[in-house]
Structures are given as C-alpha cells and as structure tokens.
N, CA and C of each residue as an Amber inpcrd file, in Angstrom:
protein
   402
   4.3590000  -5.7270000  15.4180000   3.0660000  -5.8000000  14.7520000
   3.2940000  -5.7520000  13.2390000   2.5800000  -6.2040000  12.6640000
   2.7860000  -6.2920000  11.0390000   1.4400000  -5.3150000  10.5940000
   2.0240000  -4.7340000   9.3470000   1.5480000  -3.5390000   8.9650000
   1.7000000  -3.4350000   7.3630000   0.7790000  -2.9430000   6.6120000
   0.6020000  -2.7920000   5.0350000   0.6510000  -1.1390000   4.7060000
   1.7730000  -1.6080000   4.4820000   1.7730000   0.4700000   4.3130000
   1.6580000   0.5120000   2.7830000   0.8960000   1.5140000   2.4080000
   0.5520000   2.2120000   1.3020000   1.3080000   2.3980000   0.9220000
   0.9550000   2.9600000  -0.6800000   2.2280000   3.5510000  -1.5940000
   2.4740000   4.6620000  -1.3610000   1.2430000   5.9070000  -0.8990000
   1.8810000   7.1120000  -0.5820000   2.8340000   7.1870000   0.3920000
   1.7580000   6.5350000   1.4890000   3.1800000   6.6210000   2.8010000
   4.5370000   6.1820000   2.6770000   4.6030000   4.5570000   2.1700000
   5.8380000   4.4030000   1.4290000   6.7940000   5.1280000   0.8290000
   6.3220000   5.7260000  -0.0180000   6.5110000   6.5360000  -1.0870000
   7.2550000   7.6590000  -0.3010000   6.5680000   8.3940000   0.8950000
   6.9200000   9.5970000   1.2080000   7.9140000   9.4780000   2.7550000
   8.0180000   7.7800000   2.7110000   9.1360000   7.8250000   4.1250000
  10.3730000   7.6420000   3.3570000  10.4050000   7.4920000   2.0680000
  12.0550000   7.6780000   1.2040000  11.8730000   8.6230000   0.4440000
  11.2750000   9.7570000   0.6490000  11.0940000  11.2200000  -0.0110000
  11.4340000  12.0620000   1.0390000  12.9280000  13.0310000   0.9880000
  13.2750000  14.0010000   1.4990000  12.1860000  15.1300000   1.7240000
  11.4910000  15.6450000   0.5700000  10.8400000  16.9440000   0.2780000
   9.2950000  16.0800000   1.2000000   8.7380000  15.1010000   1.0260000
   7.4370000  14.9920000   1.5400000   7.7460000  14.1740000   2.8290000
   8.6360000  13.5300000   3.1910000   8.5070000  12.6880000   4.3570000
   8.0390000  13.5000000   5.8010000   8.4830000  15.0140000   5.9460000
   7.5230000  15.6870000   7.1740000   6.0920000  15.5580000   6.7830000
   5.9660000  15.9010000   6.0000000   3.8880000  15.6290000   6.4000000
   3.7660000  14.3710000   6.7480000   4.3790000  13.2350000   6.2800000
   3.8240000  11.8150000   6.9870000   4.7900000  11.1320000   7.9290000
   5.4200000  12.0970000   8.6670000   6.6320000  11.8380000   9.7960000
   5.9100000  10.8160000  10.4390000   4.5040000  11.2300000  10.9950000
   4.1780000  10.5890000  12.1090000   3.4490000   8.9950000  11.7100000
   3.0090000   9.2240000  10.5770000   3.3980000   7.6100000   9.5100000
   4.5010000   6.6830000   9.7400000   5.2440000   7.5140000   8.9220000
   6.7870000   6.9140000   8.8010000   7.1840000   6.3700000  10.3290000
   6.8620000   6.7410000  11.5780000   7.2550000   6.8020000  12.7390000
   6.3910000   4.9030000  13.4570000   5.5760000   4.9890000  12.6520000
   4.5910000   4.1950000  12.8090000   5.3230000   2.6190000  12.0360000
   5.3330000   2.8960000  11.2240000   6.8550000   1.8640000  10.4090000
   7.7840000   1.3740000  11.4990000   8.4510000   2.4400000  11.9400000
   9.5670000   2.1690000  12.4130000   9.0900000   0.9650000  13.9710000
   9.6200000  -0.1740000  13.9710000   9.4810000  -0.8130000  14.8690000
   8.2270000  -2.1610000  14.7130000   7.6810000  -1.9840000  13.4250000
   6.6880000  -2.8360000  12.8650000   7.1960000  -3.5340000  11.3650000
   6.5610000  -4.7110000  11.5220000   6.9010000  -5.1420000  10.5210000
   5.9770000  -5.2600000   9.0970000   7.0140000  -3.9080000   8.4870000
   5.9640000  -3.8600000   6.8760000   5.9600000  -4.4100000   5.7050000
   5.2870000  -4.5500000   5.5700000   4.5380000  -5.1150000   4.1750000
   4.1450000  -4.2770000   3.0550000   4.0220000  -4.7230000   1.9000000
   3.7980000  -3.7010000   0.8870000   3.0210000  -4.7140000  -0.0050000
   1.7210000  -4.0600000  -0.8340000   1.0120000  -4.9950000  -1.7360000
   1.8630000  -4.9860000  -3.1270000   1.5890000  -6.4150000  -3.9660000
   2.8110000  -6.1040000  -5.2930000   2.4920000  -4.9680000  -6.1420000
   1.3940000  -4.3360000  -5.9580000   1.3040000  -3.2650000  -6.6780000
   1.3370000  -2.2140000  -6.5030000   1.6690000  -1.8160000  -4.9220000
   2.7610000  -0.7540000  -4.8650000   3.9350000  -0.8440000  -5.0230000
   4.8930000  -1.8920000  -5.0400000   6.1900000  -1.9880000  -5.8120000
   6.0150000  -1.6500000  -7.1810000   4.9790000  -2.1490000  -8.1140000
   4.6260000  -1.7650000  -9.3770000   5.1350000  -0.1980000  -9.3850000
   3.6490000   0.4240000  -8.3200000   3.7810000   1.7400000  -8.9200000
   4.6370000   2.1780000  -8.3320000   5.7950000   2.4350000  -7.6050000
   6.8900000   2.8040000  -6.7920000   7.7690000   3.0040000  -7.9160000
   8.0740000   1.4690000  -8.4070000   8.9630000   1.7000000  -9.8000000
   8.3570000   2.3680000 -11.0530000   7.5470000   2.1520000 -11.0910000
   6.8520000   2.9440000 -12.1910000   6.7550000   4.6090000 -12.1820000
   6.9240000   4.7020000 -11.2440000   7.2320000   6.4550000 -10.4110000
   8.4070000   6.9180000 -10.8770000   9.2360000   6.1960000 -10.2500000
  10.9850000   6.4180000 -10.5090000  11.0950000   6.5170000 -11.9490000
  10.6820000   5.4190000 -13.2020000  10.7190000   5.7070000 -14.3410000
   9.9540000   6.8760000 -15.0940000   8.8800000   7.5560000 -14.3820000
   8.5860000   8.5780000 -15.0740000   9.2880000   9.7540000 -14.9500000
   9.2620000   9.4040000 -13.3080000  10.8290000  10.8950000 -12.8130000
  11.8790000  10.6070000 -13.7450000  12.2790000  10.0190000 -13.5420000
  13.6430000   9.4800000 -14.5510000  14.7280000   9.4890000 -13.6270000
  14.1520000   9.2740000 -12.1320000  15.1090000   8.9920000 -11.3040000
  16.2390000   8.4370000 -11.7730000  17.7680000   8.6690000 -11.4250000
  18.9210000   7.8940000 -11.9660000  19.0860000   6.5020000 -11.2540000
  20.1920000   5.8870000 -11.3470000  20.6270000   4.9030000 -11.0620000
  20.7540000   4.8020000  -9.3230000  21.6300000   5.6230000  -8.5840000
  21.6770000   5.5410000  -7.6020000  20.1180000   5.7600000  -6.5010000
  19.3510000   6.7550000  -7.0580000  18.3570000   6.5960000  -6.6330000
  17.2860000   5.1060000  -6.7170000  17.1760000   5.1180000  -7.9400000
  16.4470000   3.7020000  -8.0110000  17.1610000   2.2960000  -7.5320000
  18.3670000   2.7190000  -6.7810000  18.8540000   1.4310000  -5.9290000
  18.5950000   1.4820000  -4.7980000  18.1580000   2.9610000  -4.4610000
  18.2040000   3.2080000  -2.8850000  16.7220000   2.4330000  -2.7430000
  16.0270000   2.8980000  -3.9510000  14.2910000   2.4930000  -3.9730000
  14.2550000   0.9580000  -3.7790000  15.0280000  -0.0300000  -4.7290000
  15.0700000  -1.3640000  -4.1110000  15.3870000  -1.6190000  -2.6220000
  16.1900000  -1.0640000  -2.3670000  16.8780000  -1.2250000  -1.2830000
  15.8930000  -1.4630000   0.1160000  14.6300000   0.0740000  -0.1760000
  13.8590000   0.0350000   1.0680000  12.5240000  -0.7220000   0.8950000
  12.2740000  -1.0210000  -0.6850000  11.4030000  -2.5120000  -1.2210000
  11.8810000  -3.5240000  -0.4410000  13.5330000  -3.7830000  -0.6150000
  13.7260000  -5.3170000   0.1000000  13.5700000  -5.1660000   1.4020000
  13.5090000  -4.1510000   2.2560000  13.6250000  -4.1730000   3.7200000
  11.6190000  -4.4710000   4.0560000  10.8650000  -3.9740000   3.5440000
   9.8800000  -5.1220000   3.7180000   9.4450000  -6.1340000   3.6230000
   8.6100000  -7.1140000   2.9780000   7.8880000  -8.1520000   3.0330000
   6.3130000  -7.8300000   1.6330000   6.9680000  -8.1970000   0.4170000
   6.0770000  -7.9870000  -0.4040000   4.6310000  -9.3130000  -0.4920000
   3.7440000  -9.1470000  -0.2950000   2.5460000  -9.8820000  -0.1410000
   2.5540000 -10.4920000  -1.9200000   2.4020000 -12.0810000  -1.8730000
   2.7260000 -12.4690000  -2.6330000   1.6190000 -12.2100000  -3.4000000
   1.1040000 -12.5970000  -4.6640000  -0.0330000 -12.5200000  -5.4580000
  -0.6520000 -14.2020000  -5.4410000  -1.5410000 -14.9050000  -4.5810000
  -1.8470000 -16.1020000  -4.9600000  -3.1090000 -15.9010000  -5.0500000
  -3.6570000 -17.3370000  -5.3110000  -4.9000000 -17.3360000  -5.5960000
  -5.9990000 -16.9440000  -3.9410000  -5.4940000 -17.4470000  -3.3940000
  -6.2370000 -16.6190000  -2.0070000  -6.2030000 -15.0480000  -1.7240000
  -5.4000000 -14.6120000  -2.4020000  -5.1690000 -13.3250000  -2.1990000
  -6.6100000 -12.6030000  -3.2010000  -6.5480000 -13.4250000  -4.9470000
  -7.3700000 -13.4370000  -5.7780000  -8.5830000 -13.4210000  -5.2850000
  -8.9860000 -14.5510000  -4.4360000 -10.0570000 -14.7300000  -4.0410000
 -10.7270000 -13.2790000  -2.9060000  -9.8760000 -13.1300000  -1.9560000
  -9.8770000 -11.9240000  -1.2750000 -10.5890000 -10.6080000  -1.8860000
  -9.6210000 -10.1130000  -3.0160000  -9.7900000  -9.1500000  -3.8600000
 -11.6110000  -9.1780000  -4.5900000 -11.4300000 -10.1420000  -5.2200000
 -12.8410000 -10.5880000  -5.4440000 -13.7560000 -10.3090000  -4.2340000
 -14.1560000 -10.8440000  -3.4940000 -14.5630000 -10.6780000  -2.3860000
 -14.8880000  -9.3310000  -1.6080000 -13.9460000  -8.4010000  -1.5550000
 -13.8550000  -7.2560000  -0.9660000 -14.1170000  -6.1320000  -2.0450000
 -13.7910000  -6.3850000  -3.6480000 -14.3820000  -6.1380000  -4.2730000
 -16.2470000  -5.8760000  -4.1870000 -16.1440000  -6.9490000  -4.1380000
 -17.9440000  -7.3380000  -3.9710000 -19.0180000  -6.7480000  -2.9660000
 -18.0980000  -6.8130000  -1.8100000 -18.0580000  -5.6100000  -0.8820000
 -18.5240000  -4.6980000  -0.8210000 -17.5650000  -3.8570000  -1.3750000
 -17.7390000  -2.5360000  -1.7010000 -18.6840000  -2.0080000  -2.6700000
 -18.9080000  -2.9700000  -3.5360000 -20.0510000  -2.3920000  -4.6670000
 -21.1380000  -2.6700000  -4.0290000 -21.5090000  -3.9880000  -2.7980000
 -23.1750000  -4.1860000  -2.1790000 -23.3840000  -2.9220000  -1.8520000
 -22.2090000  -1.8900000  -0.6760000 -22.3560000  -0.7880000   0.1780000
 -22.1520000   0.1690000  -0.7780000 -21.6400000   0.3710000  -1.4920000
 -21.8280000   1.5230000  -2.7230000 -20.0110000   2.0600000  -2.4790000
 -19.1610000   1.9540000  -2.1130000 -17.9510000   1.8950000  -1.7140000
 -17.5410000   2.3190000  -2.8520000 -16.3690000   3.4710000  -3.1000000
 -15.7370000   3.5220000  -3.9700000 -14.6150000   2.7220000  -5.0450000
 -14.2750000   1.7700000  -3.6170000 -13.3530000   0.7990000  -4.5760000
 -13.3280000  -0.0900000  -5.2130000 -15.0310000  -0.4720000  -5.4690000
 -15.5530000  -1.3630000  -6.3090000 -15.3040000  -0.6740000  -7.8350000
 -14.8280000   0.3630000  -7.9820000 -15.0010000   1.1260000  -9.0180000
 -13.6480000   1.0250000  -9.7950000 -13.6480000   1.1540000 -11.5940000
 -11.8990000   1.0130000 -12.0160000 -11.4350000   1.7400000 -11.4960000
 -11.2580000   3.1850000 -11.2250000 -10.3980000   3.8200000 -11.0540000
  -9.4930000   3.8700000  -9.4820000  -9.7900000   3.0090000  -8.9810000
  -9.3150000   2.3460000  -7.9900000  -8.5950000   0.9970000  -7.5870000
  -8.4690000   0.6410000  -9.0260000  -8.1770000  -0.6920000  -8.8130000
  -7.1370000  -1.0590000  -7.8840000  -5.7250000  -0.0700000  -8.4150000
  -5.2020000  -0.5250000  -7.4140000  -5.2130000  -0.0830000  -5.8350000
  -5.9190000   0.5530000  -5.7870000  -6.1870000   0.5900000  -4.2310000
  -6.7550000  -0.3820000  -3.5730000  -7.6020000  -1.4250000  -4.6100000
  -8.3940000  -2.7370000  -4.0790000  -7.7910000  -3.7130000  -3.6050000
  -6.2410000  -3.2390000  -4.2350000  -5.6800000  -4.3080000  -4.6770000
  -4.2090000  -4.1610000  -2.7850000  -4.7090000  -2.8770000  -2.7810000
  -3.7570000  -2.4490000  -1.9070000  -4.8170000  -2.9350000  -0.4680000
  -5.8890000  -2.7660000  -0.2330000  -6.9070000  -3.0510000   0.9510000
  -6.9070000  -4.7130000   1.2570000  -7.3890000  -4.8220000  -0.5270000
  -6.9170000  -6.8300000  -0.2440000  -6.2940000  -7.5190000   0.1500000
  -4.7510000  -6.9650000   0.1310000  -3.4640000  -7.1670000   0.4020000
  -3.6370000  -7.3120000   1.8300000  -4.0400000  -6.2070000   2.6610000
  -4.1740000  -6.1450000   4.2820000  -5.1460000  -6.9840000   4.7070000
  -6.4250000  -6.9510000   4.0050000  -7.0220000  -8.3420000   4.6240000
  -6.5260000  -8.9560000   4.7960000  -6.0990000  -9.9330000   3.0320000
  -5.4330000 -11.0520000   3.1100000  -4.7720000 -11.7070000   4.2630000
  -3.3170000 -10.7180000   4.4730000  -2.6430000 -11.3290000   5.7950000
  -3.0630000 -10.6090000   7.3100000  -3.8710000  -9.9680000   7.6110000
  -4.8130000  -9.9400000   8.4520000  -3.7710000  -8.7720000   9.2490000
  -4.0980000  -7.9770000   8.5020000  -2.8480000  -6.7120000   8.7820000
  -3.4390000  -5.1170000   8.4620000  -3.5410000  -4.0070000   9.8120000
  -4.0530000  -3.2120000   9.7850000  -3.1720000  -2.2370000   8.2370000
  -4.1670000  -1.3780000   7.3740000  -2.9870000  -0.5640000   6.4420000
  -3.3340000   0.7280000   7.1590000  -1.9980000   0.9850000   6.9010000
  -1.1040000   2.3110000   7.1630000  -1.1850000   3.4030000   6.3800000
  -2.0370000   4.4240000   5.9830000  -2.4010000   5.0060000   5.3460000
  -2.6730000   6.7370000   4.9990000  -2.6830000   7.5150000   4.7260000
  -3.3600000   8.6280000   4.6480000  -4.7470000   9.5060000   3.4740000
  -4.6300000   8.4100000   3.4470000  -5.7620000   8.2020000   1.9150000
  -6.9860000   8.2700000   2.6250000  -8.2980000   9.0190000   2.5840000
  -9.5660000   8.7530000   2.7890000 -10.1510000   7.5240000   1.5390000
  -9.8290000   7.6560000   0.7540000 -10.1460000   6.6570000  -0.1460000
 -10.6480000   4.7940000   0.3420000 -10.0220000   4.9180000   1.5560000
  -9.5330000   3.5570000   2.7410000 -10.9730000   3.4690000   3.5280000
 -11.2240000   5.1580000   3.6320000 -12.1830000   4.9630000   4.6380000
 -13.4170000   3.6360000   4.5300000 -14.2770000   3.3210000   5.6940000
 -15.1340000   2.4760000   5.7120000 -15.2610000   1.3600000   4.2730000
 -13.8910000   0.8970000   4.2120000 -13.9760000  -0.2330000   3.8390000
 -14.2870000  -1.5650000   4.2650000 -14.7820000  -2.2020000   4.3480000
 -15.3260000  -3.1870000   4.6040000 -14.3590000  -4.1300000   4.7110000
 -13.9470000  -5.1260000   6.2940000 -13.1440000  -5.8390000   6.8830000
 -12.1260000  -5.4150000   6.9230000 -11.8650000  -3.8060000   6.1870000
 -10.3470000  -3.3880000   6.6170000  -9.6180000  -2.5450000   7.4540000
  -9.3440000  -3.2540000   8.2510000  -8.5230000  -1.8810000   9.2020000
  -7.6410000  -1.2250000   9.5320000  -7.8070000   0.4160000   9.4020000
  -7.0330000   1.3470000   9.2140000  -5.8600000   1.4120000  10.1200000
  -4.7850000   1.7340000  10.0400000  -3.4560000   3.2950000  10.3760000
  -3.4260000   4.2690000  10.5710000  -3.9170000   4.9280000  11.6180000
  -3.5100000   6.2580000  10.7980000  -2.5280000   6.8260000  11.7700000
C-alpha cells in the first residue's frame, strides 16, 4: 500500500530518543510504500541544520529520504493544494490558515497521489478528501 508519512512520524522513525512513542507508526511504514511531501524533506533538513547535526548523521538522514518516494511538486499537485486549500477555509478548517502552510502542503501531497497520510497530528483531523493513518 502506498502511504504519505508526515514529518513528525518520519522524523521520529530515525530518532532513537522519540521513535517508541510512534513505534506503532513506524511499524505501519514498514511493509508499505512511503512517500514523503517535498516539504518535509525541506523541513527534515532544515531540522538537522538547526541541531547542527554532524556529517554522519545528516547522511544517515539522506539515506532514509532516498529509501522513499518524494512527491514531486507539479502543477497538478499546485492545483490540488489550491483546491484543498479552498476547502478548508469553506468548512472553517484550520489549514486554510498561514500557519499551516506546510501542513497543506503535506495533506495535498496525499490527495494528490491518492494516498492515505500517516500521521499523529490532530491538525489532519477532518480534512476534507483526506485520509488518515493512524
């Protein structure tokens, strides 16, 4: 099955210290084929540079980037975003809102290729055409 896993979950199935709270996430990965929106690679790396993760770490971080399937950015995807955007602001939805952007950007992504996300975020909840992970 193909699957859009979030940045937290992502995030916390190559994190020693957090990967037990989202074991049963991470478990959910295993045997599916994941996907990641480009802007959780953004913020993934953008993470590592504030940690100041070293070298060997931030290779391990490519490493489990390349073992998914990054959702490209096209104009259908654009269109999507827009769309689900629009969405969310008719129903009053939080992710019509900036401070979410990239989470819009992360929900769009799973529309787009018609792929449940993998998640632990309420933020996800009752979004409109998107369906959850948990």
């Amino acid at each position: 099955m193909r699957i859009l896993v979030d940045t937290g979950v992502f995030s916390a199935s190559i994190s020693r210290r957090r990967r037990a709270r989202f074991e049963s996430h991470v478990a959910v990965m295993a045997g599916n084929q994941a996907f990641l929106a480009a802007v959780t690679v953004a913020e993934l790396r953008y993470g590592a540079l504030v940690a100041e993760w070293g070298e060997q770490r931030r290779r391990r971080l490519e490493q489990s980037i390349a073992a998914t399937t990054v959702v490209s950015v096209s104009d259908a995807l654009l269109t999507t975003a827009a769309e689900l955007r629009h969405a969310c602001r008719q129903v009053g939805h939080a992710l019509h809102g900036p401070v979410h952007a990239n989470d819009l950007w992360i929900a769009a992504s799973a529309v787009h290729i018609g792929a449940p996300l993998l998640t632990a975020d309420a933020v996800f909840d009752d979004v409109p055409r998107l369906d959850l992970h948990r």
